[in-house]
C-alpha positions as CSV (number, residue, x, y, z in Angstrom):
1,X,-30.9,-93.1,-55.2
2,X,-32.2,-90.4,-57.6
3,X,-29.8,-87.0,-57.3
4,X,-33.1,-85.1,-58.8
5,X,-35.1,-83.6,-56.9
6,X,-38.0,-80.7,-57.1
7,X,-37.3,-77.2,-57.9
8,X,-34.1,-78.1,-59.1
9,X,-32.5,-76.7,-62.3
10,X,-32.0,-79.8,-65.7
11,X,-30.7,-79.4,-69.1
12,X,-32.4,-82.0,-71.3
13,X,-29.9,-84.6,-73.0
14,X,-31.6,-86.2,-75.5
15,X,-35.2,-85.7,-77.4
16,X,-37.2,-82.7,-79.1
17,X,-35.9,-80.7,-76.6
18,X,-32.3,-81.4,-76.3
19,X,-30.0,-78.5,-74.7
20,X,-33.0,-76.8,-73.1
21,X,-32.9,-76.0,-68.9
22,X,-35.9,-75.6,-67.1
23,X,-37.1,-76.8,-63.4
24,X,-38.4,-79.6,-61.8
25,X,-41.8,-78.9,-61.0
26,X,-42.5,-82.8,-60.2
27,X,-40.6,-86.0,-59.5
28,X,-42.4,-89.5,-60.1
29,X,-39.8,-91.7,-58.0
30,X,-42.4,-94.8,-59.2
31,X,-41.9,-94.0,-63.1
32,X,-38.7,-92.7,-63.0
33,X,-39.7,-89.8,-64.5
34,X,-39.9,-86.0,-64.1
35,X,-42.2,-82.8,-65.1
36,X,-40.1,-79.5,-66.2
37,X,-41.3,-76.3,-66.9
38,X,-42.2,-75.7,-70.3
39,X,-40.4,-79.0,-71.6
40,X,-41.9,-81.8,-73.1
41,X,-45.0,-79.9,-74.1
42,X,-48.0,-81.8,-75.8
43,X,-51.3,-80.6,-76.9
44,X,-54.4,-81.8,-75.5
45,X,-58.0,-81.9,-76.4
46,X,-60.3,-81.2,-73.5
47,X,-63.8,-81.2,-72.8
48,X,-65.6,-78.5,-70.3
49,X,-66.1,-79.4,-67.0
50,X,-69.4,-78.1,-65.9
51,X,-68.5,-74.5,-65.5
52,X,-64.7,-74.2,-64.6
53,X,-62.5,-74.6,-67.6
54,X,-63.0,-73.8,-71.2
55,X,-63.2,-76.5,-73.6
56,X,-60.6,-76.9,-76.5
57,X,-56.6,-77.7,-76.8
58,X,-54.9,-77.3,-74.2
59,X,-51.0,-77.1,-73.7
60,X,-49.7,-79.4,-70.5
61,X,-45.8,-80.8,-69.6
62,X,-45.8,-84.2,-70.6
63,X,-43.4,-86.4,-68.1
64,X,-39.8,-86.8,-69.6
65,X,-37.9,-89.9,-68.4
66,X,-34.8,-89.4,-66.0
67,X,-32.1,-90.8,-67.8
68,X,-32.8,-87.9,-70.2
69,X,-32.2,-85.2,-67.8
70,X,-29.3,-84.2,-66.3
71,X,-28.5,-81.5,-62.8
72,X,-27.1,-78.4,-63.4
73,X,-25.0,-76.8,-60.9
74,X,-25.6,-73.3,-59.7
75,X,-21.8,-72.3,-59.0
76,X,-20.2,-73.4,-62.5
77,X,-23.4,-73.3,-64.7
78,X,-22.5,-76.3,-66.3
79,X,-24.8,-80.2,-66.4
80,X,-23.2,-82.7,-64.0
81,X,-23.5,-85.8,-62.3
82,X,-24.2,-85.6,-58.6
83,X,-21.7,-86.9,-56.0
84,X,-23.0,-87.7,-52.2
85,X,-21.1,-87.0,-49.6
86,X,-21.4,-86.8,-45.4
87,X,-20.8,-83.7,-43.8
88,X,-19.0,-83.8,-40.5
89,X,-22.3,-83.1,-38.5
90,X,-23.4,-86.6,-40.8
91,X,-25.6,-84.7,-42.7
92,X,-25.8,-86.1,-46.6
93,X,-25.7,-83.4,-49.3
94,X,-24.9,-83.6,-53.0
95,X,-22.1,-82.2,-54.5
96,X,-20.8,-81.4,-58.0
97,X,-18.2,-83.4,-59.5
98,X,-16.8,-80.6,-61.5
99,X,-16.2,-78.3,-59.3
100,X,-16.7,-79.6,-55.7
101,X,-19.6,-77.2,-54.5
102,X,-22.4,-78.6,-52.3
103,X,-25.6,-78.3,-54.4
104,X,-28.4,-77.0,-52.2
């Protein structure tokens, strides 16, 4: 089971970027791979499609592979590993494994 999901908040472990945060704007379950704000950037040329865009380079997030991420939770700031748990209603939810808090 990936613990990553959209709109939450990674630091980057390893790579260009290392020790950066930023959130998940986009999972690829298939690839194992996610797209974060303003990491992983890469430089594209484009051409023009007729009449929308202009033509030249072009900055776009490049998809960074999910081993290299890692959660942060909101409570203690800090990068952790996810923990699942049941709730007594039978609800899953992940939790921190530093601190205990249900990250939601």
């Amino acid at each position: 089971m990936n613990s990553i999901r959209r709109n939450d908040t990674v630091q980057v472990l390893a790579g260009k970027d290392r020790g950066k945060r930023g959130k998940v704007r986009r999972v690829l379950p298939s690839e194992d791979r996610v797209v974060i704000d303003g990491i992983n950037m890469i430089r594209k040329h484009a051409k023009a499609p007729r009449g929308t865009r202009q033509a030249g380079i072009i900055d776009i997030e490049n998809p960074l592979h999910i081993s290299k991420v890692m959660l942060v939770c909101g409570k203690c700031n800090k990068p952790t590993r996810a923990a699942t748990h049941f709730l007594e209603d039978g609800k899953k939810v992940r939790k921190c494994r530093r601190c205990g808090e249900v990250i939601e």
